[in-house]
Each structure stands twice: as C-alpha cells, then as structure tokens.
C-alpha positions as CSV (number, residue, x, y, z in Angstrom):
1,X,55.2,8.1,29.4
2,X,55.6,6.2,26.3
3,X,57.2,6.5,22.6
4,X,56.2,4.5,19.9
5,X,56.9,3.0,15.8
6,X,54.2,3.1,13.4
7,X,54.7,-0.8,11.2
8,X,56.3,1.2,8.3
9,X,58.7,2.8,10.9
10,X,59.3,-0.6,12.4
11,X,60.1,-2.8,9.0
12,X,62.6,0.1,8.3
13,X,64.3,-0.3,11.6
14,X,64.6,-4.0,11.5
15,X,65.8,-3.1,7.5
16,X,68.5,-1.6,8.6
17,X,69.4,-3.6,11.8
18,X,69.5,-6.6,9.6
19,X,71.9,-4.4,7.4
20,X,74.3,-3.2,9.9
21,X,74.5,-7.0,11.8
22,X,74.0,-5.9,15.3
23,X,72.2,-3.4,17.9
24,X,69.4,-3.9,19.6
25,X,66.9,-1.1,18.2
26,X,66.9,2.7,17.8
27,X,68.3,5.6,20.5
28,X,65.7,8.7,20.0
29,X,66.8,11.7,21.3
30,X,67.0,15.5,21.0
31,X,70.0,17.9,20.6
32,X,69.5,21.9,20.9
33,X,70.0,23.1,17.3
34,X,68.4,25.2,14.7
35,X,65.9,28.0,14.3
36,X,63.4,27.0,16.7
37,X,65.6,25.2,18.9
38,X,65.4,21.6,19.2
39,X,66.0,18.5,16.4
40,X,65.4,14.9,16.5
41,X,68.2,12.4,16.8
42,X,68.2,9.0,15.7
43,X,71.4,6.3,16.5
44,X,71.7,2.5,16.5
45,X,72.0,0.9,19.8
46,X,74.2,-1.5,21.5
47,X,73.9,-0.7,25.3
48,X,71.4,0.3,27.6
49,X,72.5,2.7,30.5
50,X,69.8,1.6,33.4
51,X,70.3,4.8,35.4
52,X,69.8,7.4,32.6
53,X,67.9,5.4,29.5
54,X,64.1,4.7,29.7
55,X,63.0,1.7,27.0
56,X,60.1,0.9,25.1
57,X,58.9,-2.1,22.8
58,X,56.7,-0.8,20.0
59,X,56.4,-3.0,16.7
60,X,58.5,-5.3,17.6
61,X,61.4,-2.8,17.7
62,X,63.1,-1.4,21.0
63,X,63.1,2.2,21.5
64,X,65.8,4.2,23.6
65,X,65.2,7.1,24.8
66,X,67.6,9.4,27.6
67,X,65.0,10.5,30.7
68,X,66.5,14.1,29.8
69,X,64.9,13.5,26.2
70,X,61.9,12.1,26.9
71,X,60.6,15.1,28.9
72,X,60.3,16.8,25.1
73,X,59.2,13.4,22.9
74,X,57.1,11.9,25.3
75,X,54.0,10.4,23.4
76,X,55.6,11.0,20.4
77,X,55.4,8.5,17.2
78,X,58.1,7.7,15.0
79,X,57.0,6.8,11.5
80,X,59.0,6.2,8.2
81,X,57.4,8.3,5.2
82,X,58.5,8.8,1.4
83,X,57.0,11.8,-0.3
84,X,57.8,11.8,-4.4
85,X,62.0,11.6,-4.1
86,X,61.9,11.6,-0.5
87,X,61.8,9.3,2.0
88,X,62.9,9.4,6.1
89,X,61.7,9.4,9.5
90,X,58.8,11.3,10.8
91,X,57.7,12.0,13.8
92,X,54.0,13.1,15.5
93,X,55.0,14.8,18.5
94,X,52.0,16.2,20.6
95,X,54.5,18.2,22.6
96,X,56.1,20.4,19.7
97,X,54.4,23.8,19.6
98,X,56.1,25.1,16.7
99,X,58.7,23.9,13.6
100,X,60.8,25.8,11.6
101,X,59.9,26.0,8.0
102,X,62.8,24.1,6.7
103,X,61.5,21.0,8.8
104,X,65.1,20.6,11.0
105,X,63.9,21.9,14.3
106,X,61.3,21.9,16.4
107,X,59.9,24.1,19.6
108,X,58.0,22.5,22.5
C-alpha cells in the first residue's frame, strides 16, 4: 500500500507549507460527493492519529492518508499540473473506474 508526489506536486506542497508557517505535509482523503460518487480531499496537517492515519514519505513531502481512504487511493499519485489558465492537483489513481465529465468525482 503506498501513495505518492510527483517533484512538481512536491515543490508545490513545500510552497505552500513554507506559506502557511507550519504542518507537517498533506492529509489525502476522499469524501462521498458528486455524480459518480467519490472526490479527492486535500488538507494541511498538524497531527497524526496512529490508530486511524497510515503515512508516507514521497518527495521529500509527508503524505496522510485515513486507513478508511486509502482502501480507494491506494497506489495512487498526486501531481500538480497547469493547463493554459489552469493549474491544481491531479491525481493517477489505478483504482478509479470511472470520472464524471466535470472532473469533481470519481468512481472506483
């Protein structure tokens, strides 16, 4: 079981942990939402909770990610992209089966 962070992904992370002045890395998770069902969610992190939290060093940047989670982004790669206007987070996920055609949600 592992997630990782592409460089690019990585230099923004540490960008914007320099930014904020504290945290520890990035909290990954999902949240049941949308037309197919599932959506990435991305938070700053302070604490780790040993008894629910699984962790991962990628980059150079620590990666969070709740055990209930992980059974849906497990392998999955977090990236930063900017395509003409816009840039954010991406993320290869060899688990999703299916997005909806705004890009918000994903199906596994």
């Amino acid at each position: 079981m592992a997630v990782s962070i592409t460089e690019q992904g990585a230099k923004r992370v540490n960008e914007f942990l320099a930014n904020r002045g504290s945290g520890m890395g990035v909290r990954l998770g999902v949240k049941t939402t949308g037309c197919s069902g599932m959506a990435y969610v991305i938070e700053f992190v302070d604490d780790i909770n040993a008894d629910e939290d699984e962790t991962f060093e990628s980059n150079g940047v620590t990666i969070v990610v709740d055990k209930k989670s992980l059974v849906y982004i497990d392998g999955t790669e977090m990236d930063f992209v900017k395509e003409g206007l816009n840039e954010g987070f991406a993320f290869n996920n060899p688990n999703e089966k299916d997005a909806c055609g705004c890009g918000e949600s994903f199906t596994v």
